[in-house]
C-alpha positions as CSV (number, residue, x, y, z in Angstrom):
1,X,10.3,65.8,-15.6
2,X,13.1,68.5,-15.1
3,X,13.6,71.0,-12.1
4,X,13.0,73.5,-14.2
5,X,10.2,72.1,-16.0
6,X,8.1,72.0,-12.5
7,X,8.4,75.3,-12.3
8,X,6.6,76.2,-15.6
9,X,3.1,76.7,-14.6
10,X,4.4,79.2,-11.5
11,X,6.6,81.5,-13.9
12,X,4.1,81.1,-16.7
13,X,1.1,82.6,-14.7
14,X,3.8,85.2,-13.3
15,X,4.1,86.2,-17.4
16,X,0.3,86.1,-17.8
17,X,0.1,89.0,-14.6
18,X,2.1,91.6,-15.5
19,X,-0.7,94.1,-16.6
20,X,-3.1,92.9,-14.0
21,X,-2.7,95.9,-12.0
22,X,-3.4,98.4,-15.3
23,X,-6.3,96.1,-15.8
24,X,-8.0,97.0,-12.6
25,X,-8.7,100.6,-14.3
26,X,-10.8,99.6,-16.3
27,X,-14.6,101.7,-16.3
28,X,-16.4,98.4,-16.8
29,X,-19.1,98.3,-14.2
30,X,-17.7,96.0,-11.1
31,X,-20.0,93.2,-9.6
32,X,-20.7,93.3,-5.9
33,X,-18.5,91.3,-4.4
34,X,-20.4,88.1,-2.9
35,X,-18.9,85.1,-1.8
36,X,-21.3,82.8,-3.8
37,X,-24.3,83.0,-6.3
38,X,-26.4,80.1,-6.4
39,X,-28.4,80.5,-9.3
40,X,-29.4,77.7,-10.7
41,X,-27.4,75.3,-8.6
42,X,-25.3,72.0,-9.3
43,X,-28.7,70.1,-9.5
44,X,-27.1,67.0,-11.9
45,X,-24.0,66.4,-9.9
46,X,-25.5,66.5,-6.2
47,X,-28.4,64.0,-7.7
48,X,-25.4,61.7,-8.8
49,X,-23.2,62.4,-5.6
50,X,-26.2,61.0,-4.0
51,X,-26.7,58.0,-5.8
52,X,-24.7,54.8,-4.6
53,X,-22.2,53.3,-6.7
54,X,-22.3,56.0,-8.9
55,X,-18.6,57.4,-10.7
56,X,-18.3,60.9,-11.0
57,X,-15.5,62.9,-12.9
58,X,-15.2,66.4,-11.7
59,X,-13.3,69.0,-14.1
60,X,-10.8,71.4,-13.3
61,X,-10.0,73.7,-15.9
62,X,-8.2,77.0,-15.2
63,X,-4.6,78.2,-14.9
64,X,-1.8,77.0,-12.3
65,X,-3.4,78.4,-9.2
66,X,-5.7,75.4,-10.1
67,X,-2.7,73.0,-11.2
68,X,-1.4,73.6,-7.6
69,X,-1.7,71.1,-5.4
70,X,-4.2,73.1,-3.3
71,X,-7.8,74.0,-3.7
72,X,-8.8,70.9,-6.4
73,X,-7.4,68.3,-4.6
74,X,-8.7,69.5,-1.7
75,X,-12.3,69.8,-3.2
76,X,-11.8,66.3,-4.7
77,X,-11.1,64.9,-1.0
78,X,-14.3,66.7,0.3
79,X,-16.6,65.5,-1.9
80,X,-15.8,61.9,-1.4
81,X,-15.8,62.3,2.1
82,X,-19.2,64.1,2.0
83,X,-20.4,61.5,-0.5
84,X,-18.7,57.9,0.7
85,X,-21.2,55.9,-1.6
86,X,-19.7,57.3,-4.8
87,X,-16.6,57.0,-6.2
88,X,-15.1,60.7,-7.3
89,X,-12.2,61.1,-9.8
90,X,-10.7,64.1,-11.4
91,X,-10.1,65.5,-14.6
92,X,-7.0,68.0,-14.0
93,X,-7.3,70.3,-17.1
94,X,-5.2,73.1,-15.4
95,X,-2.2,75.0,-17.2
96,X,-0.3,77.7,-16.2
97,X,-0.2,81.2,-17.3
98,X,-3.2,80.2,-19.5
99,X,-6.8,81.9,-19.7
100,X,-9.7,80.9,-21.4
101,X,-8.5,82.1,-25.0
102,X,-6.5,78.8,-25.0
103,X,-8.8,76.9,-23.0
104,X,-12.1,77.5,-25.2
105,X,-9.8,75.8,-28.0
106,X,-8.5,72.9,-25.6
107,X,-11.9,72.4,-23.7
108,X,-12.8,69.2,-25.8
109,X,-9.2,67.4,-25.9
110,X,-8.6,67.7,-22.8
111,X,-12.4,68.2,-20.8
112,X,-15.5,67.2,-22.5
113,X,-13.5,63.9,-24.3
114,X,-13.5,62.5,-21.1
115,X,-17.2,63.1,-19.9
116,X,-17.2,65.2,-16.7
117,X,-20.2,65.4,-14.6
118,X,-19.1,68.5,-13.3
119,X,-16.7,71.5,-14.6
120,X,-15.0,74.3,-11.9
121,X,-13.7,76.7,-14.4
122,X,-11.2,78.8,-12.7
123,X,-9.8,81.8,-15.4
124,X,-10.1,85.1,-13.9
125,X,-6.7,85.3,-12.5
126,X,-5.1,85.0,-15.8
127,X,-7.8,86.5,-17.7
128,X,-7.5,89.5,-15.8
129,X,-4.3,91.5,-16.9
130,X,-4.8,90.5,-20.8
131,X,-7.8,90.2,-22.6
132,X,-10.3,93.3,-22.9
133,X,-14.1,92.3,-21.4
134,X,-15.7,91.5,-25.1
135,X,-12.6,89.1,-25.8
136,X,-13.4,87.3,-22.2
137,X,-17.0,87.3,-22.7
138,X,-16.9,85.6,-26.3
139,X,-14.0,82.7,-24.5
140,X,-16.6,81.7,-21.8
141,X,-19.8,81.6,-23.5
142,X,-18.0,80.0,-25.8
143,X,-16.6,77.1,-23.2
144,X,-20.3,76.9,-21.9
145,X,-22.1,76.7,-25.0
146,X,-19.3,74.0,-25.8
147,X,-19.6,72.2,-22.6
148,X,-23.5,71.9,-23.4
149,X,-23.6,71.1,-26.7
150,X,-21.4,68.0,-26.0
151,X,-22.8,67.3,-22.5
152,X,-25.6,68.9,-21.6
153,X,-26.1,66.6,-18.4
154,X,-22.7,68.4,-17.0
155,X,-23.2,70.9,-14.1
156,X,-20.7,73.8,-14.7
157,X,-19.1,76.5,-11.5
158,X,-17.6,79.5,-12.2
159,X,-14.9,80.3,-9.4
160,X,-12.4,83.1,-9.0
161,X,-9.0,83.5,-7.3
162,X,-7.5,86.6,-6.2
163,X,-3.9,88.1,-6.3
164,X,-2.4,91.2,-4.5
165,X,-2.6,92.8,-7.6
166,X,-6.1,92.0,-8.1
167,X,-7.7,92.9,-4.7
168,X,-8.4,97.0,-4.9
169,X,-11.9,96.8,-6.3
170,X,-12.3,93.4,-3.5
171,X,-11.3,95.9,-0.6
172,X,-14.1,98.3,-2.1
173,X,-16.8,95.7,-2.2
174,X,-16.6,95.2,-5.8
175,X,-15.5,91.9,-7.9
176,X,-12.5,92.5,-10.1
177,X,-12.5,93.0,-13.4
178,X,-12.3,89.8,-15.0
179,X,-14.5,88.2,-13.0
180,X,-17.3,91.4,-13.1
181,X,-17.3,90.3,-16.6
182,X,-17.3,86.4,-16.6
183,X,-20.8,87.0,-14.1
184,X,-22.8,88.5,-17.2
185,X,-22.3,85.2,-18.7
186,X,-23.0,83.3,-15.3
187,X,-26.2,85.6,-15.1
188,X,-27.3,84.5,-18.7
189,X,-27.0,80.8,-18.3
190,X,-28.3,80.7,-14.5
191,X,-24.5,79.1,-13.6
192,X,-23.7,79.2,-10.0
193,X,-20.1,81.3,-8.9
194,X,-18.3,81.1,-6.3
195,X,-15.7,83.6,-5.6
196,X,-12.9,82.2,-3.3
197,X,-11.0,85.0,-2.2
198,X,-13.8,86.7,0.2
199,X,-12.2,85.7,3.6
200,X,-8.8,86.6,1.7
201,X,-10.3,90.3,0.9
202,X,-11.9,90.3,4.7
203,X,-8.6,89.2,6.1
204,X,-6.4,91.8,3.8
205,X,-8.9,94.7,5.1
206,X,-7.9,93.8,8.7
207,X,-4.4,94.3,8.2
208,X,-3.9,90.3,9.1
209,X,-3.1,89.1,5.6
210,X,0.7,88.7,4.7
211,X,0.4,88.4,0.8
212,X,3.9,87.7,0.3
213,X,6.2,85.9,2.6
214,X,7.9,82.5,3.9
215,X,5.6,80.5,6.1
216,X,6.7,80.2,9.4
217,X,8.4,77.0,10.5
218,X,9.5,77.6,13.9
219,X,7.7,78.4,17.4
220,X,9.7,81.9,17.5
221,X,8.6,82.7,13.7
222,X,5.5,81.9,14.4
223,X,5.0,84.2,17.7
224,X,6.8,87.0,15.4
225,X,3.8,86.8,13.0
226,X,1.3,86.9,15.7
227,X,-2.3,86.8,14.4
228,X,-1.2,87.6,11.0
229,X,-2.1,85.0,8.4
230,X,1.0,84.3,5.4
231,X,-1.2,83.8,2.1
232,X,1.6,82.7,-0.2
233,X,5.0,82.7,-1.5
234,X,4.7,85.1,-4.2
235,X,1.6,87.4,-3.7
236,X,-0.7,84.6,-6.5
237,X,-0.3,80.9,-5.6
238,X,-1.4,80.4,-2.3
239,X,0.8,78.0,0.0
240,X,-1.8,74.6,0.3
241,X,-1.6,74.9,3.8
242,X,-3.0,78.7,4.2
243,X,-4.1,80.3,1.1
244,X,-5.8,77.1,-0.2
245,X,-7.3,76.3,2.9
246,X,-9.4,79.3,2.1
247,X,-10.4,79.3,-1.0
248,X,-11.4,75.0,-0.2
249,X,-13.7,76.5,3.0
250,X,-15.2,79.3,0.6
251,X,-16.6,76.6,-1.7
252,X,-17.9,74.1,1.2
253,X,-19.4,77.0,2.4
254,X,-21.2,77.9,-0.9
255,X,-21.9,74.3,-1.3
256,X,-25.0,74.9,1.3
257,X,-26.6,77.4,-1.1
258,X,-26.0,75.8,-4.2
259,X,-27.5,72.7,-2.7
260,X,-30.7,74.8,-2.0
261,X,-30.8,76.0,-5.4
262,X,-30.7,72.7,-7.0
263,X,-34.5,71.6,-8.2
264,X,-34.9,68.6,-10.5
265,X,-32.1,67.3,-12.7
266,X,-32.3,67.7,-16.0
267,X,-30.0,68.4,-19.2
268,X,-28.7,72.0,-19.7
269,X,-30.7,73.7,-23.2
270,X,-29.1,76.3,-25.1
271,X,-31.1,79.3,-25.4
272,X,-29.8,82.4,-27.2
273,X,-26.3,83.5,-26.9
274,X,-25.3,86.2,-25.0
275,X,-23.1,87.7,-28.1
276,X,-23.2,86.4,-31.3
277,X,-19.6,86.3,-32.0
278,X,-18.7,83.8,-29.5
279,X,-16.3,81.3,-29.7
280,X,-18.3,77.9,-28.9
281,X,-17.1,76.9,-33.1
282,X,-13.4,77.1,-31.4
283,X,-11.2,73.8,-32.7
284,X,-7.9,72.5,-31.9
285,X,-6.5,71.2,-35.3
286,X,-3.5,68.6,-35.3
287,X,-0.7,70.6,-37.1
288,X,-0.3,67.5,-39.5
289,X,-3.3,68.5,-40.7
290,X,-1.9,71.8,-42.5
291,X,1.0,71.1,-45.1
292,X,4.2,70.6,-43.2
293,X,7.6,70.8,-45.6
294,X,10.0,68.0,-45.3
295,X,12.1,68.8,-42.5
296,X,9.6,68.6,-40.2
297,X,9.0,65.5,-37.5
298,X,6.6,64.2,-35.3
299,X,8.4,63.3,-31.7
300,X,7.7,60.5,-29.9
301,X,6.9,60.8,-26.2
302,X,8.6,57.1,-25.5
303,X,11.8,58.6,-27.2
304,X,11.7,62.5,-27.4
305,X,11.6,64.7,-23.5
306,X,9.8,67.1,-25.3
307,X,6.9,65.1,-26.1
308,X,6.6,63.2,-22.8
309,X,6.5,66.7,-21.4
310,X,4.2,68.1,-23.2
311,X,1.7,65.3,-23.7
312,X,-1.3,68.3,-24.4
313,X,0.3,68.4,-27.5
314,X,-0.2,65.3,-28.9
315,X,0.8,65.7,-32.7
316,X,3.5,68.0,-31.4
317,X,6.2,68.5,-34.5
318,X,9.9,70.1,-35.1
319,X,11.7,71.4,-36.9
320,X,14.9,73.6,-37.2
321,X,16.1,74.7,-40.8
322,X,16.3,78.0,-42.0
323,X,13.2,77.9,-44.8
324,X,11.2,75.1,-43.1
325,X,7.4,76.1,-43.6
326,X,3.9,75.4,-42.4
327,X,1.1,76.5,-45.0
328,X,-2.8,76.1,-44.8
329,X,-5.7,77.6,-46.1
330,X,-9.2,78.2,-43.8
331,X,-12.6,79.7,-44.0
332,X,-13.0,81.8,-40.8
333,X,-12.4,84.6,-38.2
334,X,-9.1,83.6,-35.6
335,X,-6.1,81.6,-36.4
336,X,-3.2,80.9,-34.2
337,X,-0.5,78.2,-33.7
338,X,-0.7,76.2,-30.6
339,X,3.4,75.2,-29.8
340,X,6.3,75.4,-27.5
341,X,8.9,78.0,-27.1
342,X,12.4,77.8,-25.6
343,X,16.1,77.8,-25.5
344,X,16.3,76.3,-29.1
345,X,13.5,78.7,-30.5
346,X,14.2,81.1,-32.9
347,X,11.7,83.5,-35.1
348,X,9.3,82.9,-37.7
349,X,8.0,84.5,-40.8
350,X,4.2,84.5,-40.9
351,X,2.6,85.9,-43.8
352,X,-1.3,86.6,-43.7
353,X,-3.3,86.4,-47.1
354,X,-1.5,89.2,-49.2
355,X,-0.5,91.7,-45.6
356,X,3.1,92.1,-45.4
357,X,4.7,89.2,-43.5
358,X,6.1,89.9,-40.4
359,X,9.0,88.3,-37.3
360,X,7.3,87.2,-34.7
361,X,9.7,85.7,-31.7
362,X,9.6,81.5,-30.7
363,X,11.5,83.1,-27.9
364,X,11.3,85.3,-25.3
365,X,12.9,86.3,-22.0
366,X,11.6,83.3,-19.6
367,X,13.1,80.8,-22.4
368,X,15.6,79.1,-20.0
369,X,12.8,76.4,-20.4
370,X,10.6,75.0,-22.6
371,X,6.8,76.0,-22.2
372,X,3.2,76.0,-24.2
373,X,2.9,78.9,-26.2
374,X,0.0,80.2,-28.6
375,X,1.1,82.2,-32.0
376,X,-1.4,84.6,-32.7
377,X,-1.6,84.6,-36.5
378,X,-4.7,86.8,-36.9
379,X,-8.0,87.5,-35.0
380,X,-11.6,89.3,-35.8
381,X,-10.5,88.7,-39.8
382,X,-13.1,88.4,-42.3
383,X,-14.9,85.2,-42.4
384,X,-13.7,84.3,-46.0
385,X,-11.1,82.2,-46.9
386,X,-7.3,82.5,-45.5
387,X,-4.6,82.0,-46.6
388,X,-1.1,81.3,-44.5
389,X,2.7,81.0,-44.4
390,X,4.6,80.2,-41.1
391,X,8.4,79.8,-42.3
392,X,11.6,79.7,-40.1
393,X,13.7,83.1,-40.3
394,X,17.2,82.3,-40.9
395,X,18.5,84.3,-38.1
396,X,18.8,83.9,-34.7
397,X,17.1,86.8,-32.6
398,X,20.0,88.2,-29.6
399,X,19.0,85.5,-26.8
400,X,21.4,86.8,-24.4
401,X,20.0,90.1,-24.8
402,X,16.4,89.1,-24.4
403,X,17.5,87.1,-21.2
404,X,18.8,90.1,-19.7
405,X,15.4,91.5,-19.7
406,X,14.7,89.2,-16.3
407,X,18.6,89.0,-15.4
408,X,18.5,85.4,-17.1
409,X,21.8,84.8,-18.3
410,X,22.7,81.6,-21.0
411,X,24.1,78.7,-19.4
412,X,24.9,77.0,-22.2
413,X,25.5,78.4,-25.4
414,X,24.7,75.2,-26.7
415,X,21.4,74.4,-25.4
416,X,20.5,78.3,-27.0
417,X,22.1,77.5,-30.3
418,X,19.1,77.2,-32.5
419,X,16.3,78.3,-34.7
420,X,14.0,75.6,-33.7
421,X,10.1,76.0,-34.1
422,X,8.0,72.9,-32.4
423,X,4.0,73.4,-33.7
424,X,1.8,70.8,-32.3
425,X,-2.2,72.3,-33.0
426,X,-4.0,74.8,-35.0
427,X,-6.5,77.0,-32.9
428,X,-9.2,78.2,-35.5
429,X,-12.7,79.6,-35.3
430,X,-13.6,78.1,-38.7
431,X,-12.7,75.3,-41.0
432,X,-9.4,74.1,-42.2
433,X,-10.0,74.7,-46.3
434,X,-8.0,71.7,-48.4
């Protein structure tokens, strides 16, 4: 993988912040903050922890603070160290810049296909800045209702990160937003939470948190910081040695109370949801399922970099001529596209039923890379049938202008030469009508 493909998750969950702080004003009632709530425990996972021999996947699914090479593997190391007779394997299921509007359409490819025993599902960070309360409320009923359905023997933890951005309400005693809102769902299905930035918010309140800064590598920069404590290199993804630290002791602290909390094993049962209009019918479609015109191909991962990037997208598909279309028809509420943008990209046409089409951008102004992308085509629509056109514009939109937005400037004119649109899934509440 590229340089700059490494560096996809950080900048995408930079893109996913930029309204956190407009977030925070929200008038939704705020949670008191509490490092964990053990409600009705892990009971399933610490009975097969316990039990020799025994294999046990553990699920991470959340955004890049989780793809970091911090708190998961961390966790992952604990538990086999606390539990030698058991073998413990993950299931990383973390991308970056991503909440749970992409990940209650991905939870099955790439979660419950491979049968965890237990799920951390880590989205309030990204959740936080974007989506309004009833939009994350109807995302992570919908991920639990689709984690139990499929595997009601698989314990599920709700955890939550914190940013600079995010830690007002913490310094007041109150949860953030996001996460105020993902512990009505936590509350409804008895799921324990454990929120990992408590020492963070205690450390911030005694002046001895550096949120943003280099860590120090020699004895004089370390005597310069005194007892101040560097948290990470950009204010959201804390450094593994410091920031991660943390957030690993907050859960093997919580792990005491959960443990106390767990009674007798037994499957999960769906009760009555929480709100009706939750996404647990969310599907991830293969785009060769829609009707793709001719100038579209399916790229290899053994021969195409795009594809053996991007393995998430496993029917991923290009295609770069003026005219090119995608078409399909579906009974139901939400559709969107589930692709890449990037230097290549251009715009697309998307026509709705009989609403006036309209441009939306394959390209925006982080596109010095390639990244995962969702293309909203509509959302809380009628449930009746749908009808849509995704066609190629013919024009470029001004890259160099767009870049300029972040000071990105183009490299090479031919790597931005393009109007390139690569579709891999359909993300539908409904049914796919042929």
């Amino acid at each position: 993988m590229s340089l700059r493909l490494r560096f996809v998750p950080l900048l995408l969950c930079l893109l996913a912040l930029v309204s956190v702080a407009q977030a925070q004003k929200s008038d939704y009632p705020l949670a008191p903050a509490e490092e964990v709530h053990a409600r009705g425990g892990l009971p399933n996972f610490l009975k097969k922890a316990q039990t020799p021999g025994a294999e046990i996947k553990i699920a991470y699914f959340g955004g890049s603070i989780t793809a970091q090479a911090g708190w998961r593997p961390k966790t992952l190391a604990y538990f086999q160290k606390t539990y030698p007779s058991a073998k413990f394997s993950e299931i990383n299921a973390a991308i970056g810049g991503t909440g749970s509007d992409l990940g209650v359409f991905r939870l099955q490819q790439d979660v419950l296909e491979k049968k965890p025993d237990l799920m951390f599902v880590e989205f309030a960070t990204n959740d936080g800045g974007r989506f309004a309360r009833e939009q994350i409320t109807r995302c992570m009923e919908g991920i639990v209702r689709q984690t139990w359905k499929a595997a009601p023997d698989c314990d599920i933890c709700f955890v939550y990160t914190l940013t600079e951005a995010a830690v007002a309400p913490m310094l007041e005693g109150k949860y953030q937003r996001s996460a105020s809102v993902m512990e009505k769902v936590a509350e409804h299905y008895n799921i324990p939470s454990i929120h990992m930035g408590m020492e963070v918010t205690k450390l911030a309140k005694e002046g001895k948190l550096v949120w943003k800064a280099p860590l120090p590598k020699t004895e004089a920069e370390k005597a310069a910081l005194g007892d101040k404590f560097v948290f990470s290199a950009d204010s959201v993804h804390p450094y593994p040695e410091t920031g991660h630290e943390l957030y690993l002791q907050a859960i093997v602290r919580s792990l005491g109370p959960i443990d106390a909390a767990s009674t007798k094993p037994a499957p999960h049962e769906l009760g009555a949801p929480l709100v009706a209009d939750n996404y647990e019918n969310a599907k991830l479609i293969p785009i060769s399922e829609a009707t793709l015109s001719a100038g579209f191909t399916k790229l290899d991962p053994a021969k195409d970099s795009m594809a053996k990037s991007f393995t998430r997208l496993r029917d991923l598909h290009r295609a770069s001529k003026p005219g090119e279309t995608i078409t399909f028809k579906f009974k139901g509420t939400r559709a969107a596209i589930y692709d890449l943008v990037g230097p290549d990209c251009g715009q697309v046409i998307v026509t709705l039923d009989d609403k006036p089409a309209k441009i939306v951008p394959r390209f925006d102004s982080y596109c010095t890379y390639p990244r995962l992308a969702t293309l909203v085509i509509g959302s809380d629509l009628p449930d009746t049938v749908h009808t849509v056109k995704i066609e190629i514009h013919p024009d470029q939109p001004d890259k160099a202008k767009i870049l300029a937005e972040r000071n990105n400037k183009i490299d090479k004119p031919e790597r931005y030469d393009g109007t390139a649109i690569y579709p891999g899934a359909i993300l539908l509440l409904g049914d796919l009508v042929k």
